[in-house]
PyMOL CGO cylinders between C-alpha atoms (Angstrom):
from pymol import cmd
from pymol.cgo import CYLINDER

trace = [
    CYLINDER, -12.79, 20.08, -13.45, -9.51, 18.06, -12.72, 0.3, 1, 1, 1, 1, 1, 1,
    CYLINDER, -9.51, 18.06, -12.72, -7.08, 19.25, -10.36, 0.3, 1, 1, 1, 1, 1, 1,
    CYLINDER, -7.08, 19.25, -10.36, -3.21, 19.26, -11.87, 0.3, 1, 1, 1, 1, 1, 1,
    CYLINDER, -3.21, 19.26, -11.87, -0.35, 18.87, -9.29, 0.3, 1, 1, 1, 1, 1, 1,
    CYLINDER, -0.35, 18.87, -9.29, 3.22, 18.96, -9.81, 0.3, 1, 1, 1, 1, 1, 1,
    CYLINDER, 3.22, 18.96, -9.81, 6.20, 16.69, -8.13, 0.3, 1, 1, 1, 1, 1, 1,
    CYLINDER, 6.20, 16.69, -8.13, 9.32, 15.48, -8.84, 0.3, 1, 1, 1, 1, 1, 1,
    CYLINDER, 9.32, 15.48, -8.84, 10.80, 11.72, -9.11, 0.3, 1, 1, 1, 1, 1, 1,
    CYLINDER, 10.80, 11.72, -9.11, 13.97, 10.61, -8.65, 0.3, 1, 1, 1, 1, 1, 1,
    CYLINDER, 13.97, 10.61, -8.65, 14.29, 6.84, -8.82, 0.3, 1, 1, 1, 1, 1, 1,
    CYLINDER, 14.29, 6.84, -8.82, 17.37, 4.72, -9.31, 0.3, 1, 1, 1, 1, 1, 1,
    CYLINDER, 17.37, 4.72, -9.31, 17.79, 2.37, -11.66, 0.3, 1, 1, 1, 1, 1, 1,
    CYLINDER, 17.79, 2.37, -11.66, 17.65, -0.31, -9.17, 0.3, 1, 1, 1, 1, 1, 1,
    CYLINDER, 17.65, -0.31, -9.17, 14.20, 1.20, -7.22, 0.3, 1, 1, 1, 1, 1, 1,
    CYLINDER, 14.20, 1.20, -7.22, 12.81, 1.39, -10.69, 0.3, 1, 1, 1, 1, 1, 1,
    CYLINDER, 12.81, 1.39, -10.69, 13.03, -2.16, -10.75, 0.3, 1, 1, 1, 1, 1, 1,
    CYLINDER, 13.03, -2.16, -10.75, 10.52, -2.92, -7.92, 0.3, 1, 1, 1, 1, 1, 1,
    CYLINDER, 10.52, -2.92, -7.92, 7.72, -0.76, -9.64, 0.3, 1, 1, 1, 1, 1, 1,
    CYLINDER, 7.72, -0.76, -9.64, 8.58, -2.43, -13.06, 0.3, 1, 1, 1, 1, 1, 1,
    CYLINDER, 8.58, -2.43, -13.06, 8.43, -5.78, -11.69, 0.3, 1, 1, 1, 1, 1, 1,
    CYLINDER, 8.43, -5.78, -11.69, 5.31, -5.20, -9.58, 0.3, 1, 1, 1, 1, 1, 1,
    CYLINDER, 5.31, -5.20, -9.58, 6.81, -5.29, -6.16, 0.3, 1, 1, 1, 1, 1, 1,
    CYLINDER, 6.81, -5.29, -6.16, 6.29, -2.11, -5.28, 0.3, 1, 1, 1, 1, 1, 1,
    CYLINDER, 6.29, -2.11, -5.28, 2.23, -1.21, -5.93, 0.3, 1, 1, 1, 1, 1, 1,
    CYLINDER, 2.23, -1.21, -5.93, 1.93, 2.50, -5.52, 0.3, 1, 1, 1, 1, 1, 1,
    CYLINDER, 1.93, 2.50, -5.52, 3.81, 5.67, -5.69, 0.3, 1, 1, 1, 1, 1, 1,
    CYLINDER, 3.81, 5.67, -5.69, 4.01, 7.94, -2.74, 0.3, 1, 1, 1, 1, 1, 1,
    CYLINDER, 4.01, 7.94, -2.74, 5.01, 11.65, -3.28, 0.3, 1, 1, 1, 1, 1, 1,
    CYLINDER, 5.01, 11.65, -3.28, 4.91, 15.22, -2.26, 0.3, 1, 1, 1, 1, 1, 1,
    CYLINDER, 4.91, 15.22, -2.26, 3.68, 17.58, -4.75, 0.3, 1, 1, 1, 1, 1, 1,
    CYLINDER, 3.68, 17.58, -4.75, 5.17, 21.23, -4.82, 0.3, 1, 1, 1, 1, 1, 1,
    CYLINDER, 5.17, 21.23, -4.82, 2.49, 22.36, -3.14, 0.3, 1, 1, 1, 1, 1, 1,
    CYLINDER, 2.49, 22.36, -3.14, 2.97, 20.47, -0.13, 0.3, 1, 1, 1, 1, 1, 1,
    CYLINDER, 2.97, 20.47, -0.13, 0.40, 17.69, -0.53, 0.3, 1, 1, 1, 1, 1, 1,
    CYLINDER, 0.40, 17.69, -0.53, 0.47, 14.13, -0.52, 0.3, 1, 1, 1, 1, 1, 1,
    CYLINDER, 0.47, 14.13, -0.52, -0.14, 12.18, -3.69, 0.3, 1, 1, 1, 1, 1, 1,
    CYLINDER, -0.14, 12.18, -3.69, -0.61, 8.37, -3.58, 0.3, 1, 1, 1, 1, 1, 1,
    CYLINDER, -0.61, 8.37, -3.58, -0.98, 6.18, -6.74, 0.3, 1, 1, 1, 1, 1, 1,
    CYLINDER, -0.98, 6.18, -6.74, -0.55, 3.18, -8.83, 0.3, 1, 1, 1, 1, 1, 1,
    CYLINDER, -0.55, 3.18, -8.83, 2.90, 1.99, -9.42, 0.3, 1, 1, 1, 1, 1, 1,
    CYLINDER, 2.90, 1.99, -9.42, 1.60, 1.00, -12.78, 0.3, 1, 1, 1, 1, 1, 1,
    CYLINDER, 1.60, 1.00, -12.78, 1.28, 4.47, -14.46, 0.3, 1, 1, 1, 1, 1, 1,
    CYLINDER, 1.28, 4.47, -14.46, 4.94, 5.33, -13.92, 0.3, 1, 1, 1, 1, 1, 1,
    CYLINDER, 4.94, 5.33, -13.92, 6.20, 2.07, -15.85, 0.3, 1, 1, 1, 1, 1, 1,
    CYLINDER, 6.20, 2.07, -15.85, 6.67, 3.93, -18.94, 0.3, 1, 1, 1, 1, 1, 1,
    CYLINDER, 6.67, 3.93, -18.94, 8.83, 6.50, -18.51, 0.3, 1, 1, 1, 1, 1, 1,
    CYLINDER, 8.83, 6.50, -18.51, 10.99, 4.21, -16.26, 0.3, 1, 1, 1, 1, 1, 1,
    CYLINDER, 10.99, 4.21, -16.26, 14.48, 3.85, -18.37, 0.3, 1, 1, 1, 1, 1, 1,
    CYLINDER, 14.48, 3.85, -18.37, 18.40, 2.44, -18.00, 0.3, 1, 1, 1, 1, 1, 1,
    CYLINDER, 18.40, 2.44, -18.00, 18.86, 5.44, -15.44, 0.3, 1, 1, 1, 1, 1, 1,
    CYLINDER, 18.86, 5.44, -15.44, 15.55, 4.82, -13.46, 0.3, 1, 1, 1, 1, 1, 1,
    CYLINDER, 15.55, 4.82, -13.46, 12.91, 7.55, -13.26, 0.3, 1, 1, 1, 1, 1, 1,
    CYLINDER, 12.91, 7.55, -13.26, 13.73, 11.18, -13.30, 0.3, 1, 1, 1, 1, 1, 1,
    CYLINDER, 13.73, 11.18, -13.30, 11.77, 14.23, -13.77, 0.3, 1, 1, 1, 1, 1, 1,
    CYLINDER, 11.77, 14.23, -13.77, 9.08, 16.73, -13.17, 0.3, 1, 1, 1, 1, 1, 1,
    CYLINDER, 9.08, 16.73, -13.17, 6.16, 15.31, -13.53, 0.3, 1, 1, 1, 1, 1, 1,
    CYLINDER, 6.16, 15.31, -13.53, 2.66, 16.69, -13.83, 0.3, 1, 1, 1, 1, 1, 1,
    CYLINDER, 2.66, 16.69, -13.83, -0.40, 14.65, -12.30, 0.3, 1, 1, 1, 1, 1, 1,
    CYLINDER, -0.40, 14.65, -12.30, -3.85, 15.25, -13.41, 0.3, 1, 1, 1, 1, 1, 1,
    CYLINDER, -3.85, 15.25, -13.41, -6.98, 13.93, -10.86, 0.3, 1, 1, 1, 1, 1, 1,
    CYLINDER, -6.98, 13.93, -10.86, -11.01, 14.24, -11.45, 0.3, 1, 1, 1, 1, 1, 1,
    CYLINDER, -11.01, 14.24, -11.45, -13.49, 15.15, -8.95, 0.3, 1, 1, 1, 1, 1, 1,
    CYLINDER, -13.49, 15.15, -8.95, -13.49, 11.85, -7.49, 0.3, 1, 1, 1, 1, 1, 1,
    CYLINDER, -13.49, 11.85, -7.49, -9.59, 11.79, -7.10, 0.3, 1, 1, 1, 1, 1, 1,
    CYLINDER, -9.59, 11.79, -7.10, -9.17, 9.31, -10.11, 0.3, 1, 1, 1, 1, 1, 1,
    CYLINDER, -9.17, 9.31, -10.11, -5.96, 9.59, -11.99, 0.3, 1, 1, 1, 1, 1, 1,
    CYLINDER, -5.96, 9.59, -11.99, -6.84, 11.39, -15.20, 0.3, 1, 1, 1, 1, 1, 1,
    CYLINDER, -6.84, 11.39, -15.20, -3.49, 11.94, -16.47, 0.3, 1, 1, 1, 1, 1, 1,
    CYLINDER, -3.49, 11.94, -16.47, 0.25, 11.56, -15.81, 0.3, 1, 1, 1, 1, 1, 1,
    CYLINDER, 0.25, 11.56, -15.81, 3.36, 13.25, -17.48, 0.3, 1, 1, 1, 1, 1, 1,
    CYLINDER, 3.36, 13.25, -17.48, 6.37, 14.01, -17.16, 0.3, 1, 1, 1, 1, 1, 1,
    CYLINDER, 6.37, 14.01, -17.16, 7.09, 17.94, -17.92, 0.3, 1, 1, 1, 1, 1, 1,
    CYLINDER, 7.09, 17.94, -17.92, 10.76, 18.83, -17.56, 0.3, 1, 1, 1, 1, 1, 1,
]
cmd.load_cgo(trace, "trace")
């Protein structure tokens, strides 16, 4: 069964840039909840636009804490 945690972003345009570009390898957030959520830099690329990132997001991990699922809800 895969855990689903929620968290907001709020990125500037120029921030953005370094996950885009690969600078910047992983995301580090905290979830509503209160926990700490590490991952990939590479699975917020697409929703990164001219503003940056912005957003709710929902994150979806297995048993094994693999990313199952990432996206952005309000």
């Amino acid at each position: 069964m895969a855990t689903t945690l929620r968290f907001r972003l709020n990125i500037s345009r120029e921030e953005s840039l370094r996950y885009y570009q690969g600078t910047a390898t992983s995301v580090v957030v905290r979830a509503e909840n209160g926990q700490r959520l590490q991952f990939p830099a590479e699975h917020i690329r697409q929703f990164i636009d001219q503003k940056g990132v912005q957003g709710i997001f929902s994150i979806s991990f297995d048993n094994d804490n693999k990313l199952v699922g990432l996206k952005r809800i309000g």
